[in-house]
ROZATOR-6287 format. One record per residue (C-alpha): residue number from 1; x, y, z; residue in three letters. Coordinates in nm, 4 decimals. Example, Ala and Ser with C-alpha at 12.3 -4.5 7.8 and 13.67 -1.06 7.14 Angstrom:
// ROZATOR-6287
- 1, 1.2300, -0.4500, 0.7800, ala
- 2, 1.3670, -0.1060, 0.7140, ser
// end
This chain:
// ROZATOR-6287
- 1, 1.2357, -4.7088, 0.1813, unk
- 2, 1.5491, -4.7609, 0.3809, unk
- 3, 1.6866, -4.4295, 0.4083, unk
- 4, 2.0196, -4.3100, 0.6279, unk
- 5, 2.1136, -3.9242, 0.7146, unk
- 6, 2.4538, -3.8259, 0.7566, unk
- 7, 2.4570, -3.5223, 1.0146, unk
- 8, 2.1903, -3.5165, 1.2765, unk
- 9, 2.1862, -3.1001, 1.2917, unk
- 10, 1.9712, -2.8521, 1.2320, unk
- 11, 1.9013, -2.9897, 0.8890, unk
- 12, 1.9712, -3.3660, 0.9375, unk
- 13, 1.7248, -3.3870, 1.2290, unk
- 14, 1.4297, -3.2265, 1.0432, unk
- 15, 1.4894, -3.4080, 0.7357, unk
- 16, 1.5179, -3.7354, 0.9719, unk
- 17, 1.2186, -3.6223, 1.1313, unk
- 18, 1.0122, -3.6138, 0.8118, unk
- 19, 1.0949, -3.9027, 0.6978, unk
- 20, 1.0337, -4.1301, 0.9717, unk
- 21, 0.6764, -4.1264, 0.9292, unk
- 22, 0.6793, -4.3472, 0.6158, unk
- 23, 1.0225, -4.4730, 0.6152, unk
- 24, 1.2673, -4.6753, 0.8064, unk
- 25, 1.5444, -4.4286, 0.8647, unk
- 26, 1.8857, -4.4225, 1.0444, unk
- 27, 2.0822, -4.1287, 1.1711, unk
- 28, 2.4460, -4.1298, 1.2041, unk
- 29, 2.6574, -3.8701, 1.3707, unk
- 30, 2.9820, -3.7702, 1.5953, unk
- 31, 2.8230, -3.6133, 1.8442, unk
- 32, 2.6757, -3.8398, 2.1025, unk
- 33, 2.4453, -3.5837, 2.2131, unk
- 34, 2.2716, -3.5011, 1.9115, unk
- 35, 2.2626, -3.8755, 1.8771, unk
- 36, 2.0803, -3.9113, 2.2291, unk
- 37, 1.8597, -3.6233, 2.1710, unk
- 38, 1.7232, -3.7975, 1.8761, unk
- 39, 1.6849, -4.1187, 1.9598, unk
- 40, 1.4608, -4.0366, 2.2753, unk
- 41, 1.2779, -3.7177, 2.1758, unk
- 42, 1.1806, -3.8428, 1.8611, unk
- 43, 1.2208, -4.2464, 1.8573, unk
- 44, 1.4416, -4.2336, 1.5311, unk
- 45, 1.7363, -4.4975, 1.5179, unk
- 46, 2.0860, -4.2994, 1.5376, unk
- 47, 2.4233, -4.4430, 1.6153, unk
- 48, 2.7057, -4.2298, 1.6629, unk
- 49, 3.0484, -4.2466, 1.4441, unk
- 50, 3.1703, -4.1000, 1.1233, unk
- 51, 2.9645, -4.0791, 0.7781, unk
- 52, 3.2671, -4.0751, 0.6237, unk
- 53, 3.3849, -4.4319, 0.7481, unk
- 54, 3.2553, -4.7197, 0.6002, unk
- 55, 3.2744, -4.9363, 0.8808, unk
- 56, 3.0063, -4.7031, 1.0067, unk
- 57, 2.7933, -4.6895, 0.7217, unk
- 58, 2.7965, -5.0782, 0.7155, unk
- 59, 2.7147, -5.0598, 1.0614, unk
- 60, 2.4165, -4.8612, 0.9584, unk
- 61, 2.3349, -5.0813, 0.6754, unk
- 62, 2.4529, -4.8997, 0.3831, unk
- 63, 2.4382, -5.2460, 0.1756, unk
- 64, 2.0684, -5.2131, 0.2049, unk
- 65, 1.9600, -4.8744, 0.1971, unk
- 66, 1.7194, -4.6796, -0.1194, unk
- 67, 1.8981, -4.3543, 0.0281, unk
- 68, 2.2136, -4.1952, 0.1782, unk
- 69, 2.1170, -3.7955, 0.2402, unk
- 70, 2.5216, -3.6203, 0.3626, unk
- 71, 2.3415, -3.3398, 0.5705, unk
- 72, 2.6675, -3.2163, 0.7742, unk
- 73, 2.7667, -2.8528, 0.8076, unk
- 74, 3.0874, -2.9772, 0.6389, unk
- 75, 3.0764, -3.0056, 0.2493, unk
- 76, 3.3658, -3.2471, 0.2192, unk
- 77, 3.2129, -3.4802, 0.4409, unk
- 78, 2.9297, -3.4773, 0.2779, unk
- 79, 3.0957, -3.5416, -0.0768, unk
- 80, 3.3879, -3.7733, 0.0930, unk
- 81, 3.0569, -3.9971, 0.2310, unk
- 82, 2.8394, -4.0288, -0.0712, unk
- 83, 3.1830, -4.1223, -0.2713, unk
- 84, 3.2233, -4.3652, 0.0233, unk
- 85, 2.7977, -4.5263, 0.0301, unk
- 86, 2.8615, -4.5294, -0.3529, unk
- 87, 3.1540, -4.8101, -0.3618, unk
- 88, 2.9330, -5.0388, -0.1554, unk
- 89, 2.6119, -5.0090, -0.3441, unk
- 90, 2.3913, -4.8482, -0.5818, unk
- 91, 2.2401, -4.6676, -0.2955, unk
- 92, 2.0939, -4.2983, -0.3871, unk
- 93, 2.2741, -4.0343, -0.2651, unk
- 94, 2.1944, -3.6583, -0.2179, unk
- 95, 2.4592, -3.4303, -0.0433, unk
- 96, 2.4079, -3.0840, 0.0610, unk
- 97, 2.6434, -2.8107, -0.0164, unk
- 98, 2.7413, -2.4903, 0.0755, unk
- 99, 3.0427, -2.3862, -0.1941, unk
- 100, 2.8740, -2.3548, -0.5389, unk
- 101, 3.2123, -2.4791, -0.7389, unk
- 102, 3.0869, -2.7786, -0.5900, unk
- 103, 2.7435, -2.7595, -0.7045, unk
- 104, 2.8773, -2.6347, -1.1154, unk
- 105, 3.1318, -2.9142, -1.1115, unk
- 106, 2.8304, -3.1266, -1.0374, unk
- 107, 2.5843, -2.9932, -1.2823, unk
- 108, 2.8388, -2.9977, -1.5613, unk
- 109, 2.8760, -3.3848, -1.5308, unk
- 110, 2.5627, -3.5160, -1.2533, unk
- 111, 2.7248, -3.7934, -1.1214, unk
- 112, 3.0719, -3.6232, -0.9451, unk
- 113, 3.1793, -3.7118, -0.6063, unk
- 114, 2.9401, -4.0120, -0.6284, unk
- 115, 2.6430, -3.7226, -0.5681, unk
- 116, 2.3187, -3.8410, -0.7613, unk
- 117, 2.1048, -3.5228, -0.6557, unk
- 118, 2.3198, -3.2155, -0.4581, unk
- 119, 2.1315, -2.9373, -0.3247, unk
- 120, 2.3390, -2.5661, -0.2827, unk
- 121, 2.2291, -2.3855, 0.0261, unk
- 122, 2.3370, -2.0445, -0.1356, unk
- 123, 2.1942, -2.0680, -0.4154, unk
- 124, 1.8583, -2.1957, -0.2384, unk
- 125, 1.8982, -1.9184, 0.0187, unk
- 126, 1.9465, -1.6319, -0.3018, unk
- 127, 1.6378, -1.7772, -0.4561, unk
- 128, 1.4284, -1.7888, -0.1447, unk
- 129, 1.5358, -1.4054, -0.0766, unk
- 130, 1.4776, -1.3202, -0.4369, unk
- 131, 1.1126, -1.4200, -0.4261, unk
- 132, 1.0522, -1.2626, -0.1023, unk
- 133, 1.1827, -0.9026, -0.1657, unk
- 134, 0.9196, -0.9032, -0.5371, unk
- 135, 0.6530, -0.9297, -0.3547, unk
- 136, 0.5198, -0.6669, -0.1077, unk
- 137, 0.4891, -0.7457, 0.2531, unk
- 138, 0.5416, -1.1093, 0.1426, unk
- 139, 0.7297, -1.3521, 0.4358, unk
- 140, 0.7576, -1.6749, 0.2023, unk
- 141, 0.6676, -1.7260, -0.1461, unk
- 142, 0.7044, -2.0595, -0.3032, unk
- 143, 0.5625, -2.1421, -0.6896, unk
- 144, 0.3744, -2.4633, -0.7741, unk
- 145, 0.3177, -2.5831, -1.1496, unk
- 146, 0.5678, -2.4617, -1.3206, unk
- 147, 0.4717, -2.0604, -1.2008, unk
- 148, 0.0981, -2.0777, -1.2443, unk
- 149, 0.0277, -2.0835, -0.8974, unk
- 150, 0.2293, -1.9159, -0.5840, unk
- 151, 0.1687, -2.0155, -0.2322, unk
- 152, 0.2293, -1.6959, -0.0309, unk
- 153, 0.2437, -1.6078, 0.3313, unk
- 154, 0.1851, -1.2600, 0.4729, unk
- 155, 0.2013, -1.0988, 0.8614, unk
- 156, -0.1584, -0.8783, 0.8422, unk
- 157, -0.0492, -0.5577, 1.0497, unk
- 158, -0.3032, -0.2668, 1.2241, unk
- 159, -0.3353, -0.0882, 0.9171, unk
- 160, -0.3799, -0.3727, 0.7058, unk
- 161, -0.7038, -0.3360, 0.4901, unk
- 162, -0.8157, -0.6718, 0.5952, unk
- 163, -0.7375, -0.6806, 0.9670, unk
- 164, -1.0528, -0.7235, 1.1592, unk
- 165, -1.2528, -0.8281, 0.8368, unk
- 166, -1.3674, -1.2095, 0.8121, unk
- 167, -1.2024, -1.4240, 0.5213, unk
- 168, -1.5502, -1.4220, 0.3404, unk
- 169, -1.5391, -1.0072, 0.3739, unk
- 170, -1.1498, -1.0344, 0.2391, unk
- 171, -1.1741, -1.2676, -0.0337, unk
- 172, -1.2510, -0.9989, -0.3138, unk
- 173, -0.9618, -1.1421, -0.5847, unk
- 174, -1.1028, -1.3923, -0.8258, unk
- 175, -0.7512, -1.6317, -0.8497, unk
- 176, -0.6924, -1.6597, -0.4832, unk
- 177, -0.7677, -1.8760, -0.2569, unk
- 178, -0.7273, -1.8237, 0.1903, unk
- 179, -0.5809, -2.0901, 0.2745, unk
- 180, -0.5084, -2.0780, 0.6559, unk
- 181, -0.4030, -1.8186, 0.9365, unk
- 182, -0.1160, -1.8664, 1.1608, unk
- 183, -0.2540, -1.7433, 1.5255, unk
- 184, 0.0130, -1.7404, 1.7818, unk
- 185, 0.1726, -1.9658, 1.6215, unk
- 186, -0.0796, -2.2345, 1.5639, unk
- 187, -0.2329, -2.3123, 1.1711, unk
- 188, -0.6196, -2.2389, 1.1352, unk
- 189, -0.8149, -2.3520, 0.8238, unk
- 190, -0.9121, -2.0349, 0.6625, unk
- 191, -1.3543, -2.0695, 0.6562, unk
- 192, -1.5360, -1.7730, 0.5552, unk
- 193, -1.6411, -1.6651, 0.8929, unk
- 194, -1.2614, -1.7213, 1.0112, unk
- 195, -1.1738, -1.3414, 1.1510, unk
- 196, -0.8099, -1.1801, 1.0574, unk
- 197, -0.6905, -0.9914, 1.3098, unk
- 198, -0.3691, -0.8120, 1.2977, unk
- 199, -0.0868, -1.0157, 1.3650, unk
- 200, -0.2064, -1.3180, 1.2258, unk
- 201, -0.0038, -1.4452, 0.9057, unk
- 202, -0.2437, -1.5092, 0.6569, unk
- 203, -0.1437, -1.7949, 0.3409, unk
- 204, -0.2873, -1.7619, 0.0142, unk
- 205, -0.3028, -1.9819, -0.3108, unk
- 206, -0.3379, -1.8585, -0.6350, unk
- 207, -0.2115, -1.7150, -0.9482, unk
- 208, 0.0804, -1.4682, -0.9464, unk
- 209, -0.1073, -1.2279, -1.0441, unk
- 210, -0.3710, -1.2583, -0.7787, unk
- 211, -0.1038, -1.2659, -0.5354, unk
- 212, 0.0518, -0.9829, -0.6169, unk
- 213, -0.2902, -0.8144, -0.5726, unk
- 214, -0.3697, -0.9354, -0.2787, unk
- 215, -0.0382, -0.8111, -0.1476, unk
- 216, -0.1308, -0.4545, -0.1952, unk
- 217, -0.4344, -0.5002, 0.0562, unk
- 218, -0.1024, -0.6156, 0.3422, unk
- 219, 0.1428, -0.3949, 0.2558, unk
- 220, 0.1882, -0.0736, 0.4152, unk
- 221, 0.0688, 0.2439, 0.2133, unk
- 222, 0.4344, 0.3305, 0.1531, unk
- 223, 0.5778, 0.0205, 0.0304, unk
- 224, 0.6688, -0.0021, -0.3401, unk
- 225, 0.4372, -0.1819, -0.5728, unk
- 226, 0.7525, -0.3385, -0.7528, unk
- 227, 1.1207, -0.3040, -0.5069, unk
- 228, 1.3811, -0.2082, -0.7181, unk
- 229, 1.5906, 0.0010, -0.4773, unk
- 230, 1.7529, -0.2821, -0.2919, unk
- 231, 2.0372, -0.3084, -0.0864, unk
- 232, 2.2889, -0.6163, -0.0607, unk
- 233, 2.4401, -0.6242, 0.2630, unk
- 234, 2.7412, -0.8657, 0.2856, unk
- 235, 2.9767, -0.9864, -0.0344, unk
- 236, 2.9392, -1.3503, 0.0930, unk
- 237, 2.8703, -1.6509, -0.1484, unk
- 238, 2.4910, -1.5454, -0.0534, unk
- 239, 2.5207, -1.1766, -0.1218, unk
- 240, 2.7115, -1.2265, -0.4357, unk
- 241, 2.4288, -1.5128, -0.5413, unk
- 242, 2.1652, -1.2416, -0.4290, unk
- 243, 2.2891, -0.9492, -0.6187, unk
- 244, 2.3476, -1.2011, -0.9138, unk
- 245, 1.9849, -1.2755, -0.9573, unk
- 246, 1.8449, -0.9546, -0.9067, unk
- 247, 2.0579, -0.8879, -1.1859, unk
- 248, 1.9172, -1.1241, -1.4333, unk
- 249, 1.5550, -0.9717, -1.3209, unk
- 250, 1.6870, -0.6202, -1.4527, unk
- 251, 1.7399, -0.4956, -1.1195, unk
- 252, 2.0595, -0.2717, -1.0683, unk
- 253, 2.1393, -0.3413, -0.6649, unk
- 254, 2.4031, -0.1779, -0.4701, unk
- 255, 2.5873, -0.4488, -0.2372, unk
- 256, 2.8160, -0.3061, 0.0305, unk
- 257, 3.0979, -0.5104, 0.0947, unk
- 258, 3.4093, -0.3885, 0.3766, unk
- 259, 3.6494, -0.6112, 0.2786, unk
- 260, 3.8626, -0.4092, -0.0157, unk
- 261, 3.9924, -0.7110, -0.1845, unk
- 262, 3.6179, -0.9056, -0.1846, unk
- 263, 3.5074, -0.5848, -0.2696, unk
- 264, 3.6751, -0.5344, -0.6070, unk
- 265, 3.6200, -0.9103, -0.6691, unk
- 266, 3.2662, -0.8598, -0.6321, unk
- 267, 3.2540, -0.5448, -0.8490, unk
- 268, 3.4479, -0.7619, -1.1689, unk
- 269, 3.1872, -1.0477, -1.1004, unk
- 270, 2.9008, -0.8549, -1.0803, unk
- 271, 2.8984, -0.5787, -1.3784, unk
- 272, 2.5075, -0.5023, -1.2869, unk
- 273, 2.5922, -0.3995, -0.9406, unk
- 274, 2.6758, -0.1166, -0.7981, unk
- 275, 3.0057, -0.2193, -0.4985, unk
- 276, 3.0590, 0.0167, -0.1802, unk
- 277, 3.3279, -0.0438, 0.0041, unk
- 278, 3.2427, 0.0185, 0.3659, unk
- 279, 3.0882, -0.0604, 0.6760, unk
- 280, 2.7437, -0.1041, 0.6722, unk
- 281, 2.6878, -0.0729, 1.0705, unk
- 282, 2.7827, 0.3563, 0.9707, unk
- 283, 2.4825, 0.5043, 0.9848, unk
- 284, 2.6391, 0.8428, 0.8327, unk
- 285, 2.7548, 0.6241, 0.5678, unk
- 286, 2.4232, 0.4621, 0.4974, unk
- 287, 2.2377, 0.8356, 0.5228, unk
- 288, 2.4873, 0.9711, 0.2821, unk
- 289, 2.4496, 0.7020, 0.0387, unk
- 290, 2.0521, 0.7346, 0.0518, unk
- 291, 2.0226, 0.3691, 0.1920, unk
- 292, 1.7102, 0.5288, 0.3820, unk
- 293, 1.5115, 0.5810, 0.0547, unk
- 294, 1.5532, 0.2049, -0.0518, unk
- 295, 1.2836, -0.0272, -0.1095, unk
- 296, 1.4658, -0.3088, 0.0438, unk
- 297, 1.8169, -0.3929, 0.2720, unk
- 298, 1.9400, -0.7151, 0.2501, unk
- 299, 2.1677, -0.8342, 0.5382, unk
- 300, 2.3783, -1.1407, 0.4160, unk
- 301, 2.6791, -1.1491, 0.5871, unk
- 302, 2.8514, -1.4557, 0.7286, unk
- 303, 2.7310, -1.3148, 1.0968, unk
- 304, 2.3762, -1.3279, 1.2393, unk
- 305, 2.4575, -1.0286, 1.4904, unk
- 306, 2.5848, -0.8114, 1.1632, unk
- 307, 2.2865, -0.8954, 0.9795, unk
- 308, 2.0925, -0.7972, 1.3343, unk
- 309, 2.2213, -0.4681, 1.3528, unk
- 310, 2.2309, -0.3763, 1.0345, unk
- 311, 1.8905, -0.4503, 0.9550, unk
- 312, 1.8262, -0.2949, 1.2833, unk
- 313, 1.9777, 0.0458, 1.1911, unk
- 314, 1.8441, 0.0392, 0.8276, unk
- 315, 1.4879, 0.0074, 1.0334, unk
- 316, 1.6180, 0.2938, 1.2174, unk
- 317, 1.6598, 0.5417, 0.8941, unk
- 318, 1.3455, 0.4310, 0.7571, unk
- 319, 1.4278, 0.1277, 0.4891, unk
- 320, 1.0700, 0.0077, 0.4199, unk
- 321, 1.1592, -0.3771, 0.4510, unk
- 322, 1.4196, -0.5338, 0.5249, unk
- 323, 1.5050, -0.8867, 0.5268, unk
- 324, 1.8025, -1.1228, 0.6980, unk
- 325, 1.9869, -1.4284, 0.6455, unk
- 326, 1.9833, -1.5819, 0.9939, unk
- 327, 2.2260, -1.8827, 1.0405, unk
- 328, 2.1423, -2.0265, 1.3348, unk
- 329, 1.7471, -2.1152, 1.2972, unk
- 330, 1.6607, -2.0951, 1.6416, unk
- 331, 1.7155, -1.6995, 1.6326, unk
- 332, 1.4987, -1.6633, 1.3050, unk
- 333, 1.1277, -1.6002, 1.5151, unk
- 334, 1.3460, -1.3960, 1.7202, unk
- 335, 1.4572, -1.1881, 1.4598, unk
- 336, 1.0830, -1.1354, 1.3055, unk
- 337, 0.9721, -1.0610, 1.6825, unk
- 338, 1.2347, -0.7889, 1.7323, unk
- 339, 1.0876, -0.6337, 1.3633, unk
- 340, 1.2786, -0.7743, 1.1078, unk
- 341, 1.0461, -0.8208, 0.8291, unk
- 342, 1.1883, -1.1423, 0.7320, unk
- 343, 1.4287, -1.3890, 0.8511, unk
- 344, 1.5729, -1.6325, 0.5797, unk
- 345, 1.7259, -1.9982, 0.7512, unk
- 346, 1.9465, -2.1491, 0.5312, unk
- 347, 1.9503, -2.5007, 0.7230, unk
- 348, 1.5741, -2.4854, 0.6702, unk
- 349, 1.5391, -2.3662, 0.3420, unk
- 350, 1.8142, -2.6600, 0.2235, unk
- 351, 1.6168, -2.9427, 0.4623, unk
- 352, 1.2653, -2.8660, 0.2643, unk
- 353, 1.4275, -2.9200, -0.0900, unk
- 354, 1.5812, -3.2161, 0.0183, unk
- 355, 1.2649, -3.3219, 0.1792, unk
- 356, 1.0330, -3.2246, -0.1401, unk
- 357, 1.3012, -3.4349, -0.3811, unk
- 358, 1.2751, -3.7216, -0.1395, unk
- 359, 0.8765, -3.6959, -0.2342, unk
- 360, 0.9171, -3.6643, -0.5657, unk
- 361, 0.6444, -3.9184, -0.7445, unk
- 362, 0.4169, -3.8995, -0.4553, unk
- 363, 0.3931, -3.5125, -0.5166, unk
- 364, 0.4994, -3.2882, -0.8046, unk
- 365, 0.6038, -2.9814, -0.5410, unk
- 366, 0.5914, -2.9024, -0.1543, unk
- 367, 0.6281, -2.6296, 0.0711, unk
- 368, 0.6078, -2.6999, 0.4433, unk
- 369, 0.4576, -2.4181, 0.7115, unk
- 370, 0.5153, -2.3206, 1.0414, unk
- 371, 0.7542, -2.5638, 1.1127, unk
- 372, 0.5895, -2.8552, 0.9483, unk
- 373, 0.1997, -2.8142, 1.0907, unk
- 374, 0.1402, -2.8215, 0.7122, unk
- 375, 0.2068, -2.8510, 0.3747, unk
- 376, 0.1681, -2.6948, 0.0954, unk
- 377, 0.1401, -2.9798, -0.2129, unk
- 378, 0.1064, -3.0073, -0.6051, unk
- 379, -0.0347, -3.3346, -0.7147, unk
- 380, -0.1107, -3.4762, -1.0207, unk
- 381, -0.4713, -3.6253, -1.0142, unk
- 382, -0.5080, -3.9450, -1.1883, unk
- 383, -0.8279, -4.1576, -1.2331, unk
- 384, -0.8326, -4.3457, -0.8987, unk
- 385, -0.8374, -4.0175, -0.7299, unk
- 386, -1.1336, -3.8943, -0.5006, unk
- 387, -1.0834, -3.5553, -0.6658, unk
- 388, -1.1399, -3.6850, -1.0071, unk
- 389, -1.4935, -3.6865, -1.2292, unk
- 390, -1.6963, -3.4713, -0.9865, unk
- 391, -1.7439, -3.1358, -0.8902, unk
- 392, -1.5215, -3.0218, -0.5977, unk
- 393, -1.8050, -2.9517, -0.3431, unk
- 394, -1.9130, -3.3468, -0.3840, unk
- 395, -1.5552, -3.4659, -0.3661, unk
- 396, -1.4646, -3.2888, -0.0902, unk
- 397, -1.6916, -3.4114, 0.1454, unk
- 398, -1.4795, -3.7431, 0.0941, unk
- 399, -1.1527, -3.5616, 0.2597, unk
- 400, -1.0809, -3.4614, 0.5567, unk
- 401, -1.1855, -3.1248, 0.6992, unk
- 402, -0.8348, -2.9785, 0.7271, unk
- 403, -0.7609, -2.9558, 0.3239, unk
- 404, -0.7741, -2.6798, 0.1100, unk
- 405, -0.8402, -2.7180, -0.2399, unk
- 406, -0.5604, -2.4234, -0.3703, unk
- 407, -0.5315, -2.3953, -0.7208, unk
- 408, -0.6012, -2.6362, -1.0292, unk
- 409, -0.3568, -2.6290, -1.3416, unk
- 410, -0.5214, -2.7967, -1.6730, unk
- 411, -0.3112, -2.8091, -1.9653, unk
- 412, -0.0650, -2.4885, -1.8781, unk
- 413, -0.3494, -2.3139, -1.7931, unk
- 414, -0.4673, -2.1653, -1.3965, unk
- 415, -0.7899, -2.2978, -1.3209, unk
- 416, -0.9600, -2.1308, -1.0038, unk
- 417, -1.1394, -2.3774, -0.7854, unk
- 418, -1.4752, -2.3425, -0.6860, unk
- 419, -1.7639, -2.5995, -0.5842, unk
- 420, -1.9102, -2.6507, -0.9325, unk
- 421, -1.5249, -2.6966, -1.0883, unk
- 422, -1.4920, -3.0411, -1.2288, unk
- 423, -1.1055, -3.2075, -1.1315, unk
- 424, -1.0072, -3.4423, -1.4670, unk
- 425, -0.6692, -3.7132, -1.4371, unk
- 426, -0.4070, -3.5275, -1.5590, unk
- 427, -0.4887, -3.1721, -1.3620, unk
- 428, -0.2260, -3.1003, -1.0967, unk
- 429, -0.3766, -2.9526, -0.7948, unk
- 430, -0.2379, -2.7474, -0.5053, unk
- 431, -0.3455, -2.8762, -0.1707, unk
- 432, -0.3141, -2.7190, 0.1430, unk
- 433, -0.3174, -3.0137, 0.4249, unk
- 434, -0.2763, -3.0113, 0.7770, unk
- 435, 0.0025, -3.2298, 0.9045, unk
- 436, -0.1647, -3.4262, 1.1086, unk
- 437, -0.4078, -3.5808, 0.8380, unk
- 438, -0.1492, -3.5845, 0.5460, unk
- 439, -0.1502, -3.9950, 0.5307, unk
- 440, -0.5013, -4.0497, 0.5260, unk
- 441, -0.5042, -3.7668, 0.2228, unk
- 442, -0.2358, -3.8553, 0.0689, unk
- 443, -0.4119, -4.2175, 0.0297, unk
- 444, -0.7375, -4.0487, -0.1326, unk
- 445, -0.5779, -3.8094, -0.3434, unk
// end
C-alpha cells in the first residue's frame, strides 16, 4: 500500500514509522528539519512543502496512493488537504482533529471535508482517561472483543502484594493472563519463574472482571475499589469531554474551571457536574473544598506546567491518584518519574488509533506498549491458521517464543486459554507479540 502522511510531528512520525515496515510511505512537511530528521534516522521518504498544495501532493504521488493520513497540529490543514488528495483521486483519507464540531459535522454525514475516516484527539484523550481513573492503580487500559477482554498495565510498588513474588506465585485469578513486565524500560515475556519486583509495570490479559481483581493485589490499601470522587481540572475541550463521560457512567464530578465565562458555559453544558470557579494551583481553595479526600484529580488544562503543579499539589494534600494530560510527549515519562500516577499523550493516543484503523483486516484491535516494543492484538483465527484445530500447548510450539496467547472470545463468550484449550476459525484471540517478531507471526496466525 502506497500510503502518504501529512505532518511529520509527534504523531506523523510515529504513524510514518509504523507503517514503513510493510508499506511504501511518503512524508511531507514544512519544516525541513523534521523532514531531514526523518529521512536519515529512520530511512522513510519525506519531501518538504505544503499538504495543502497540490503541486506537492502530486509531487508525492497523490495520483497513486491507497492512503493520505492529514497528521498536522493544525485541523484546517488537515481537512483543507484531504479535500485537496480527494479531487485528484479516490485515494483514502483519514485526518486527525482536535475541535469536535469537526468530528459531529463529520459523523452526521461521513464523507465531509473529503474525510473518509477522522479521528478526534479529545474525545480519544477523554476516553483513554476515562478507562484509566475505573480501574485502580491502572496506567493504560485498552478493551479487545467488543469488552470481553481488557489489556491492562500496572506500576507494582513496595507494598504491592505481588512485588518480590514470581509470576507463577502471582497468577492466582482464573481469567487473567501475565503477559509481560516492563523492567527499566525494556518488555520481558512474563514465564512463571519471571520475578516482579517493585517498579516493574506488569501487563495483564483477561476478562474485566479478572482485571479488576487483579488490580486490588497493585493498588495501595487506601485506594477506592470503584473512584467516584473525581476531580476535573481544566474546562478545556478535554475537561469538558472528561466530565461528560463520567457523567454518562453515573458519576457526579466536580471540574474547576478559572475562567468565569467558560465556567458558566461549562456548568449549562454539563448539568451532572458540579463547576468551581477558581484557581486550582490554591491550595486553601482545594483544602476547603475537600479536594484532598478525592479518589481522583484530573489535570486537563491547555498547559503541561498547570497540569504539573496541580497534580503536584493535589499529591501534596493527599489525592490518592492523580492523572495528567501531558501535551508535549516527550515530558510524559517525566511526569510519571516525578510521581504522577499517570500521564495521558494526546499525540500518542491519536497516532495508535490511526495506526490500529490502518490495520484493520489484518487485525480486529491493537494496542501498542512501551513505545512500540509490542503489541497488543485481536485476531480472528480462520482455518489456515497455526492456532486452529489443536490444543494451544501443540500450536504454540509453531510460534515464536515472544507471544502470548491472551484471551480467546468464542461466540460472545471469554474463553481462558490454557494448554489443553482447543482454538476453532472463527475465535478471535488476543495476542501479546513482541515487536521484533510481529511479521513472521503475523504470517502464521
Amino acid at each position: 500500500m502506497r500510503v502518504i502522511v501529512v505532518g511529520a510531528g509527534e504523531v506523523g512520525s510515529n504513524i510514518a514509522v509504523s507503517l514503513a515496515e510493510s508499506h511504501d510511505v511518503i512524508v511531507i512537511d514544512v519544516d525541513p528539519e523534521k523532514v531531514d530528521e526523518l529521512t536519515y534516522s529512520n530511512d522513510i521518504l519525506a519531501i518538504e512543502g505544503d499538504g495543502t498544495s497540490l503541486e506537492t501532493l502530486e509531487n508525492a504521488g497523490i495520483a497513486e496512493a491507497d492512503m493520505l493520513i492529514a497528521s498536522t497540529d493544525d485541523d484546517e490543514t488537515n481537512l483543507v488537504t484531504c479535500g485537496t488528495a480527494k479531487t485528484v483521486g479516490g485515494v483514502f483519507t483519514i485526518a486527525r482533529t482536535r475541535n469536535t464540531n469537526f468530528f459531529k459535522t463529520w459523523t452526521k454525514s461521513e464523507d465531509a471535508f473529503g474525510v473518509d475516516f477522522m479521528v478526534s484527539t479529545n474525545l480519544l484523550t477523554a476516553n483513554d482517561i476515562v478507562r484509566v481513573v475505573g480501574l485502580p492503580a491502572a496506567i493504560d487500559v485498552d478493551p479487545f472483543a467488543g469488552g470481553l477482554v481488557q489489556m491492562a498495565e500496572f506500576e507494582v510498588t513496595a507494598e504491592s502484594e505481588i512485588a518480590g513474588q514470581t509470576v507463577e506465585e502471582a497468577d492466582k485469578f482464573e481469567a487473567l493472563t501475565f503477559a509481560a513486565l516492563v523492567q527499566d524500560g525494556d518488555v520481558v515475556i512474563a514465564r512463571g519463574q519471571t520475578r516482579i519486583e517493585a517498579g516493574n509495570r506488569v501487563i495483564v490479559i483477561g476478562s474485566p472482571e479478572s482485571v479488576q481483581s487483579f488490580s486490588r493485589t497493585v493498588a495501595s490499601p487506601e485506594s477506592s475499589d470503584e473512584a467516584r470522587n473525581i476531580v476535573v481540572v481544566g474546562g478545556s475541550d478535554i475537561g469538558y469531554h472528561t466530565a461528560k463521560l463520567l457523567e454518562e457512567r453515573g458519576i457526579e464530578p466536580r471540574l474547576i474551571e478559572q475562567d468565569a465565562d467558560r465556567g458558566r458555559e461549562l456548568a449549562e453544558d454539563l448539568p451532572g457536574t458540579i463547576v468551581l470557579e477558581h484557581d486550582a494551583t490554591d491550595t486553601d481553595f482545594l483544602v476547603g473544598e475537600q479536594i484532598d479526600r478525592a479518589d481522583a484529580v484530573i489535570a486537563a488544562t491547555d498547559s503541561d506546567e498547570k497540569n504539573l503543579l496541580v497534580s503536584l499539589l493535589a499529591q501534596n494534600i493527599g489525592v490518592q491518584r492523580t492523572v495528567a494530560v501531558v501535551e508535549e510527549g516527550q515530558y510524559a515519562g517525566l511526569f510519571e518519574a516525578i510521581g504522577i500516577d499517570v500521564a495521558i499523550n494526546p499525540r500518542e493516543a491519536t497516532a495508535e488509533e490511526i495506526i490500529r484503523f490502518t490495520q484493520k483486516g489484518q487485525v480486529e484491535n491493537l494496542s501498542l506498549i512501551e513505545d512500540r516494543q509490542a503489541e497488543v492484538l485481536e485476531i480472528e483465527v480462520d482455518e489456515e491458521s497455526v492456532l486452529t484445530g489443536r490444543p494451544i500447548r501443540e500450536c504454540v510450539t509453531e510460534l515464536p517464543s515472544d507471544v502470548v496467547i491472551g484471551a480467546v472470545t468464542r461466540d460472545q463468550e471469554f474463553i481462558v486459554p490454557r494448554g489443553e484449550t482447543v482454538i476453532e476459525p472463527g475465535d478471535h484471540v488476543v495476542l501479546f507479540v513482541a515487536t521484533d517478531v510481529l511479521s513472521p507471526v503475523m504470517d502464521l496466525v
